[in-house]
Every structure is written in C-alpha cells, then in structure tokens.
N, C-alpha and C positions, 0 to 999 in steps of 0.2 A: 069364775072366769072373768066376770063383767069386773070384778074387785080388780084384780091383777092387770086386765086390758088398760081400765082406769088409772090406776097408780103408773102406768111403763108410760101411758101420755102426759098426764097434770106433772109429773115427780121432773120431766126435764123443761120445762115450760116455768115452771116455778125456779130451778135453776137458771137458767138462763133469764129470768125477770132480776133474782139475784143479784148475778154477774155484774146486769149492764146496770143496775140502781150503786152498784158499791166501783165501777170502774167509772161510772159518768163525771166527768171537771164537778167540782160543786162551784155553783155560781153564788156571788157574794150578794147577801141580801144588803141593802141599805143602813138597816139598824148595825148590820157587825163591819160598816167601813168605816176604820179610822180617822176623824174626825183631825186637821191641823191644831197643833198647837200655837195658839195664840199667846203671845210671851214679853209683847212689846211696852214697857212703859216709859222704855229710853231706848232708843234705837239708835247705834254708833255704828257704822260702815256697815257690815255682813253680821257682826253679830248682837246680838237681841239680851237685854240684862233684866231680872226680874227687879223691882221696885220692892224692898221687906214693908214699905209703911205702906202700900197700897195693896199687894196681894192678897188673893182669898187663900186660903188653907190649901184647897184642890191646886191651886195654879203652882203654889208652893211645891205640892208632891209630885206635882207630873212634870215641872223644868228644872227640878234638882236632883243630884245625883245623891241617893243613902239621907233621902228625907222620904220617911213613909206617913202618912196618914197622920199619925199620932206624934207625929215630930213637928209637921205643919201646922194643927191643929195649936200644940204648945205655942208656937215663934209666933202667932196669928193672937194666942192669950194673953203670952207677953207682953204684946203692942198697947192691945188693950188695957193691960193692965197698967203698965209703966210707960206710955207714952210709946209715942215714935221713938225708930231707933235714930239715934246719932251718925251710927259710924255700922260698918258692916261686921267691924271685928265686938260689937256690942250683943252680938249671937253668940258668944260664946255662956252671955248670961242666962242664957235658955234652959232649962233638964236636958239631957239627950243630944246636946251639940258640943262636937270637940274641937277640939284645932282642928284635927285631920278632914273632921268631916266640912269644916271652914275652907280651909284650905283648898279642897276636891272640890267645892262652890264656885269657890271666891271669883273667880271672870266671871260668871254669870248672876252674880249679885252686885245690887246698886241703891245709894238711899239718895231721896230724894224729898 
C-alpha cells in the first residue's frame, strides 16, 4: 500500500517538474551568442568588401558565400604561395573556385 500511495504522489510531481523544465524560454548563454561579424578592410558607403591579400582563412569562410573551410584555407595557400593576388578574377587560379562561385562573391571581394 505505502508502494502505490508513493508512486500516485512522486509519479505526478516528477511529471509536472518535466513539463515546466521542457515548456520553460531557454535563455541564451553567452558562449552560444552570436558573435558580429567583422568584415571591414575597405569600407564603401553600407557595404563592407573582404581584402583576399589580407584575410585569414576563418574570415574568408564566414563573409563569403559557397567558400567552406577547405576552400579558404586553399585561397589563404595560394597567397602564400604565389604572392598577393592582383586582381580579384585571379581566384579563379585557386582548386575549388569557379566563375560562378566568383561571380556569387564578386561585390563582396576587393584587392588591395
């Protein structure tokens, strides 16, 4: 009797702890708020152009559009390797960069 008395009180008590832990707002910790993207190495009226001879790999991947990780990390070996670029359409000498993907860039790339 004391089992079943027990279970009929803890069983909705534990439900209702449930409930309101899975219906409560989840408030945003600090670590998982998104952090502004910083993109300026020539700044023209409103919009912000990435610099290819000065960016890191990371800034590469997070202000272009169909450049991932391993595409930035390339255009970043590049430079290193062969100098500054020239000209912007000098990406195309990259592995992994097309026109199109040039193209989808292009306003937001700039050499300096």
């Amino acid at each position: 009797m004391r089992k079943k008395l027990l279970s009929c009180l803890l069983l909705p008590i534990f439900a209702s702890l449930s409930l309101s832990l899975h219906a409560a707002p989840a408030t945003p910790s600090a670590a998982s708020t998104p952090t502004p993207l910083v993109v300026a190495n020539q700044v023209t009226g409103d919009s912000a152009k990435v610099d290819i001879n000065t960016a890191s790999a990371s800034l590469l991947h997070q202000a272009l559009q169909g450049i991932g990780k391993t595409k930035a990390e390339a255009i970043v070996a590049y430079r290193e390797e062969h100098g500054n670029f020239a000209s912007v359409d000098e990406l195309l000498e990259v592995k992994g960069i097309g026109s199109l993907l040039l193209e989808r860039n292009r306003d937001k790339l700039t050499v300096n």
